[in-house]
C-alpha positions as CSV (number, residue, x, y, z in Angstrom):
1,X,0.0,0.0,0.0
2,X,1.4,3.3,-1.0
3,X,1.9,6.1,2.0
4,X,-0.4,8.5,1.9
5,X,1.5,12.6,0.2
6,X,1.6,14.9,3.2
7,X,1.4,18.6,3.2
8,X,1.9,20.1,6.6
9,X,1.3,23.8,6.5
10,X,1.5,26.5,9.1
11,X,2.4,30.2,9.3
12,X,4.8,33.1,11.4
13,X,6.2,36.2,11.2
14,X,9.4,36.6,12.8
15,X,8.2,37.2,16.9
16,X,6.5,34.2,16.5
17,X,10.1,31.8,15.2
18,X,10.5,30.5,18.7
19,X,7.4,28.8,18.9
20,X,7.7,27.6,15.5
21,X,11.1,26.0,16.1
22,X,9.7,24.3,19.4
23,X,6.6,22.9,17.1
24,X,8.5,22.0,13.9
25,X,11.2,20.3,16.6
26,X,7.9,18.1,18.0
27,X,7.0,17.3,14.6
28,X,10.2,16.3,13.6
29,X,9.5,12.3,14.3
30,X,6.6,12.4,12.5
31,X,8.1,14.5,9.8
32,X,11.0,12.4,9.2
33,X,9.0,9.2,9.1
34,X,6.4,9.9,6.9
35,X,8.5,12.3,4.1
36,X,6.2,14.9,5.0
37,X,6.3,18.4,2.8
38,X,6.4,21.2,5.6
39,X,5.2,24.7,4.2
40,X,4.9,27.7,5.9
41,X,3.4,31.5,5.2
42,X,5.4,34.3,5.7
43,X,3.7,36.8,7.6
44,X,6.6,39.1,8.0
45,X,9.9,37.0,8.2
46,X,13.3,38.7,8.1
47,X,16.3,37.2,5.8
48,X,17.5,35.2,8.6
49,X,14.2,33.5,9.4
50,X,13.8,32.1,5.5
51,X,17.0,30.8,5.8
52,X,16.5,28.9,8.9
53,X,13.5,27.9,7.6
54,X,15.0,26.8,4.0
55,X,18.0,25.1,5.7
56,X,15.1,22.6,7.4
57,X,13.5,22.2,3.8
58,X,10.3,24.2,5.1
59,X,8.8,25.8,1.8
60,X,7.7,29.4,2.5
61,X,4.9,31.0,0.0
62,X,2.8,34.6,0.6
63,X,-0.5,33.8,1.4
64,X,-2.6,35.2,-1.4
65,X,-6.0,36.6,-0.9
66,X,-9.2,35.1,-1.8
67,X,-13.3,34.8,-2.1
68,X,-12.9,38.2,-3.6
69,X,-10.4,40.0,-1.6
70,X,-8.7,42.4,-3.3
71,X,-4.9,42.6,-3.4
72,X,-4.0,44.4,-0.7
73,X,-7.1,45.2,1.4
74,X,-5.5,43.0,4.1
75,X,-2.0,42.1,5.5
76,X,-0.3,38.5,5.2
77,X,-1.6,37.8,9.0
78,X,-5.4,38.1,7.6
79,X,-4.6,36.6,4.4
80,X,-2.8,33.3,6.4
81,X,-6.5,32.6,8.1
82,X,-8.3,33.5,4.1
83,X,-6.2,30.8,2.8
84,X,-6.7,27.9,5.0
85,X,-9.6,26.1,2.8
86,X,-7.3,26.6,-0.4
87,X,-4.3,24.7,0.9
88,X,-5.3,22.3,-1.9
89,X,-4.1,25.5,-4.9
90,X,-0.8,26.2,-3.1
91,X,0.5,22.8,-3.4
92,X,-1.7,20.3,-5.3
93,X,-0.7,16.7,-5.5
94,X,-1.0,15.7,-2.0
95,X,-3.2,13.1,-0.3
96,X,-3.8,15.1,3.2
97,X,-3.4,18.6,3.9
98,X,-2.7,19.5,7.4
99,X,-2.8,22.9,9.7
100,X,-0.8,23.4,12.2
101,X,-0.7,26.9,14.1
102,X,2.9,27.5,15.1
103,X,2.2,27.4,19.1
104,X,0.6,23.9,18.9
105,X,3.4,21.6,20.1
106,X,3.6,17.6,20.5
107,X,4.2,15.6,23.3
108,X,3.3,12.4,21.8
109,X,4.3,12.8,17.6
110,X,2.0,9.7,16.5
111,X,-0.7,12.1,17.3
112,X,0.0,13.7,14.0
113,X,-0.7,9.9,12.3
114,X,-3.6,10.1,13.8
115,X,-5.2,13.0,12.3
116,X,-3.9,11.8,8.7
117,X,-5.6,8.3,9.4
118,X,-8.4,9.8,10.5
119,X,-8.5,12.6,7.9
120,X,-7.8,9.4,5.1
121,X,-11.1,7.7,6.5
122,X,-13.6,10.0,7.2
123,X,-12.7,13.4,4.9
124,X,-11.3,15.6,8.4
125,X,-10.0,14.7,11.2
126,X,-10.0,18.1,13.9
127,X,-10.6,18.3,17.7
128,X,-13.6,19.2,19.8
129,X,-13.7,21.5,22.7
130,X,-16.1,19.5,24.8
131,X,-14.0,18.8,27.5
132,X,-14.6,18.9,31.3
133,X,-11.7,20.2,33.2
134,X,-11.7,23.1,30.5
135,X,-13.2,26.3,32.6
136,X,-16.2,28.0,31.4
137,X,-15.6,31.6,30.5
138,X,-18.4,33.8,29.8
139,X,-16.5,36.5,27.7
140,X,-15.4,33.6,25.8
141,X,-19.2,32.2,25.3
142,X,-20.2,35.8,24.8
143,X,-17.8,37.0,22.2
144,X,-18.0,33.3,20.6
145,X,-22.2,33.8,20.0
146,X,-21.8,37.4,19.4
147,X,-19.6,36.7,16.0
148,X,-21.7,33.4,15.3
149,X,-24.9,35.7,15.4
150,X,-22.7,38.3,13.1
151,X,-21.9,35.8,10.4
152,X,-24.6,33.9,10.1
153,X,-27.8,35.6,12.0
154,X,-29.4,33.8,15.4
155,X,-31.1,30.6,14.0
156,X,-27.8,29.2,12.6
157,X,-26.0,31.1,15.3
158,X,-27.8,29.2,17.9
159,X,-27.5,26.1,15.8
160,X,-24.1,26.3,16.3
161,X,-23.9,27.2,20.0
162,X,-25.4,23.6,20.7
163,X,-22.4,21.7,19.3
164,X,-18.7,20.3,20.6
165,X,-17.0,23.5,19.4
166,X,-14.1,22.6,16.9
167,X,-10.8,24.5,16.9
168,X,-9.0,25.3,13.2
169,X,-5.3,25.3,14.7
170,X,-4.8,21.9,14.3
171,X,-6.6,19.6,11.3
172,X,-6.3,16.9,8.6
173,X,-8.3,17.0,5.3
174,X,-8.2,14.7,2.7
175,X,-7.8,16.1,-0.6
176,X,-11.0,15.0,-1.9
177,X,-13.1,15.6,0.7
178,X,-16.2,17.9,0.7
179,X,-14.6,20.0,3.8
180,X,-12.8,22.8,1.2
181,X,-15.8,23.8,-0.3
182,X,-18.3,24.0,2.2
183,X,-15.8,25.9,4.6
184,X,-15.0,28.3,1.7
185,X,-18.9,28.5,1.0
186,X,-19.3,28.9,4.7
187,X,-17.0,32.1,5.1
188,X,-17.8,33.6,1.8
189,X,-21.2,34.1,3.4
190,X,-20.1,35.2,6.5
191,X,-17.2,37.7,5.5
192,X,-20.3,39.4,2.4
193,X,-22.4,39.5,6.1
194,X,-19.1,41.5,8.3
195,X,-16.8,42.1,6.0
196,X,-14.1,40.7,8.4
197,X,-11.6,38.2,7.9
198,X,-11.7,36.8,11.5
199,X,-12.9,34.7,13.4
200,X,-15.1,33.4,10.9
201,X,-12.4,31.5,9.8
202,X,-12.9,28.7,12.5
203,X,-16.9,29.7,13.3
204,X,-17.3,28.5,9.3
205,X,-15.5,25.6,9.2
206,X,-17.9,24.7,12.4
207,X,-20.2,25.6,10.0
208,X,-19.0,23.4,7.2
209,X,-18.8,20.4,9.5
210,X,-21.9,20.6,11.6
211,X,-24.6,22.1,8.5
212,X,-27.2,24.9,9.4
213,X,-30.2,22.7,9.7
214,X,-31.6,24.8,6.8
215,X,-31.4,24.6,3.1
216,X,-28.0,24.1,2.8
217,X,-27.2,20.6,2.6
218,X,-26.2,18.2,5.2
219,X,-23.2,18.6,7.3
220,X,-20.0,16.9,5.7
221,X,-18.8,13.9,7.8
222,X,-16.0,14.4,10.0
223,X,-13.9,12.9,12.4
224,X,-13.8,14.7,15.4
225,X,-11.2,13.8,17.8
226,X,-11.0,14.3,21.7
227,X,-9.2,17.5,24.0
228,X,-6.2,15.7,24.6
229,X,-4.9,15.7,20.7
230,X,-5.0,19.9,20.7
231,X,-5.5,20.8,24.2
232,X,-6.4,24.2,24.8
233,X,-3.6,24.9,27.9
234,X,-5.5,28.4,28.9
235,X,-9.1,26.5,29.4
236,X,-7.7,24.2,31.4
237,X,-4.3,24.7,32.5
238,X,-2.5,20.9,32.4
239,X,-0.8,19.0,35.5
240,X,2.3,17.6,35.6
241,X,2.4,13.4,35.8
242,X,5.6,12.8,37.8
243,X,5.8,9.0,36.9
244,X,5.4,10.2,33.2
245,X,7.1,12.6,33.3
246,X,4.7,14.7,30.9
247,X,2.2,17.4,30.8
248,X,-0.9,15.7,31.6
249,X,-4.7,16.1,31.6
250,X,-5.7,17.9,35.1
251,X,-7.8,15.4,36.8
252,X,-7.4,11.4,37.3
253,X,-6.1,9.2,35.6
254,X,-3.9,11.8,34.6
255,X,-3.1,10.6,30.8
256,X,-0.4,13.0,29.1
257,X,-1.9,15.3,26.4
258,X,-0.6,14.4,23.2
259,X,-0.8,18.0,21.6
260,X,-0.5,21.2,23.5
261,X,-2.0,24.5,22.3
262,X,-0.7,28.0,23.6
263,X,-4.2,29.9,22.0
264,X,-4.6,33.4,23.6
265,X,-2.9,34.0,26.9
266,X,-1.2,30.9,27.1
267,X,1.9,31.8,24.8
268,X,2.2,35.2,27.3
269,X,1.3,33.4,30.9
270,X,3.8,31.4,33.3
271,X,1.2,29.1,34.8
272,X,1.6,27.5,38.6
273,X,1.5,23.9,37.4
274,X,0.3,21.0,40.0
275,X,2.6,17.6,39.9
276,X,0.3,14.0,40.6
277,X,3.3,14.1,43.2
278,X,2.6,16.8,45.1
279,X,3.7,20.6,44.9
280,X,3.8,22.3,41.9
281,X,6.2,24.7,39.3
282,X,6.1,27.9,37.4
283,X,6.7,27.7,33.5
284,X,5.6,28.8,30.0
285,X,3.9,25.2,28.9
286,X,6.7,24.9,26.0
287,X,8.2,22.5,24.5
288,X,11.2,21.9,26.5
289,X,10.0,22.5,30.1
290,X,9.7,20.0,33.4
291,X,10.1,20.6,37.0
292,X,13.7,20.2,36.6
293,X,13.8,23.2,33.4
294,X,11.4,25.6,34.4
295,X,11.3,28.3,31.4
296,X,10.1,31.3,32.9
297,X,11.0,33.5,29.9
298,X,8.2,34.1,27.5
299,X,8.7,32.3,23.8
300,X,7.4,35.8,22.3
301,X,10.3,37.7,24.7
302,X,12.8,35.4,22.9
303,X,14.6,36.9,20.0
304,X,14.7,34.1,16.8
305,X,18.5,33.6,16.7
306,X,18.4,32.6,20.9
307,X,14.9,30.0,20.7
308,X,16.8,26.9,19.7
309,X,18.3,26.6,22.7
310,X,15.8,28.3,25.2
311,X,12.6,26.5,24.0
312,X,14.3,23.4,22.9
313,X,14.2,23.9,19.2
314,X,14.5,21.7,16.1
């Protein structure tokens, strides 16, 4: 059986090189196994950066814009979102496209296989928010509904608000698979409704995958996995399992998260982490820390040319 042609795509600028040296250097089991094409947008990279980059066979493209943008209305950072669902028309050929955003980092690198098996059977494979020991937070709920209701009016809005929301930092899709259209379909309507870029981004693909109950056609099959393969660390801020020595879910049995996500405060907070052993630590949750190596430097406070060796780097 022939492997499966991976794409892995994900996007910077220059502040954001450290965390993208700590992700690519988590991915790099995974990478090398599987001959996995890495491509990443520029979103405002000095000469230095591209090299790095070029020197660990990353390809690095503009994002272009799309549904109708015009050139120039919006800088590379918008345009990076825009061009998620056209990963397919950047480089075609492959079998699965993945997204990674550059402050996701692996513990456990055969989480990546899973997305691409997963993706392979089932058109997507992307993870669900539904998880327990994440915290409610109400200007997160309120913010979330208020752009839901913007993009696609109250019925669909509330629809929405119903189901396991899905976060867009981390997915699979399968070349063929109905995903890319719907999604594009999905924030073509919202963006002629706001006129904004984001965060309709993620609330269409949502869209895309769970339908509008309306006249729009069924919702595309999906594979939706659980918390633990993109955990959110500033919903629920993870333990530390001692015997495992691993960031771990927060409550019993304690199973190490296979992919960590730094979303919104997380890449800018040193959190008081709790060990199954008793006590606890201050760090940044990056790649590279333990009880033992703290990192209590922030990965944006760490100039490019210094992250290798601070955030344990490719």
């Amino acid at each position: 059986m022939t492997a499966p042609r991976i794409a892995l795509f994900t996007a910077t600028d220059s502040r954001f090189m450290p965390l993208l040296r700590g992700m690519l250097g988590s991915f790099r089991p995974f990478l090398d196994r599987t001959g996995t094409t890495v491509v990443c947008f520029d979103l405002g990279l000095d000469d230095a950066d591209r090299a790095w980059l070029t020197a660990q066979d990353v390809t690095v493209l503009q994002p272009r814009p799309h549904l109708g943008i015009a050139e120039g209305q919006h800088p590379p950072a918008l345009l990076s979102f825009l061009a998620r669902p056209f990963m397919r028309e950047y480089m075609p050929g492959f079998d699965v496209y993945m997204w990674v955003d550059s402050d996701v980092w692996l513990q456990d690198p055969d989480v990546a296989q899973r997305y691409v098996d997963t993706a392979l059977a089932q058109g997507m494979a992307v993870t669900h928010e539904n998880e327990p020991a994440y915290r409610f937070q109400a200007w997160l709920f309120g913010w979330t509904a208020k752009h839901m209701m913007l993009g696609y009016g109250p019925v669909i809005a509330a629809h929405l608000l119903r189901k396991p929301h899905v976060n867009a930092g981390f997915f699979a899709v399968a070349a063929d698979a109905p995903h890319w259209a719907l999604w594009a379909d999905r924030y073509r309507a919202a963006i002629k409704r706001t006129g904004a870029l984001v965060p309709h981004d993620q609330f269409a693909l949502n869209h895309a995958i769970y339908g509008d109950l309306l006249s729009r056609g069924a919702p595309a099959k999906t594979g939706l996995l659980e918390p633990g393969c993109n955990w959110i660390c500033d919903r629920g801020v993870p333990m530390w399992n001692d015997d495992r020595e691993a960031f771990c879910r927060p409550s019993a049995p304690f199973e190490p998260i296979a992919a960590l996500h730094l979303a919104g405060p997380a890449k800018r907070t040193a959190y008081d982490i709790k060990r199954t052993g008793g006590g606890s630590f201050k760090t940044f949750i990056v790649r590279g820390a333990s009880p033992q190596t703290p990192i209590l430097t922030g990965p944006l406070d760490v100039p490019a040319t210094e992250s290798g060796a601070a955030h344990a780097a490719a």
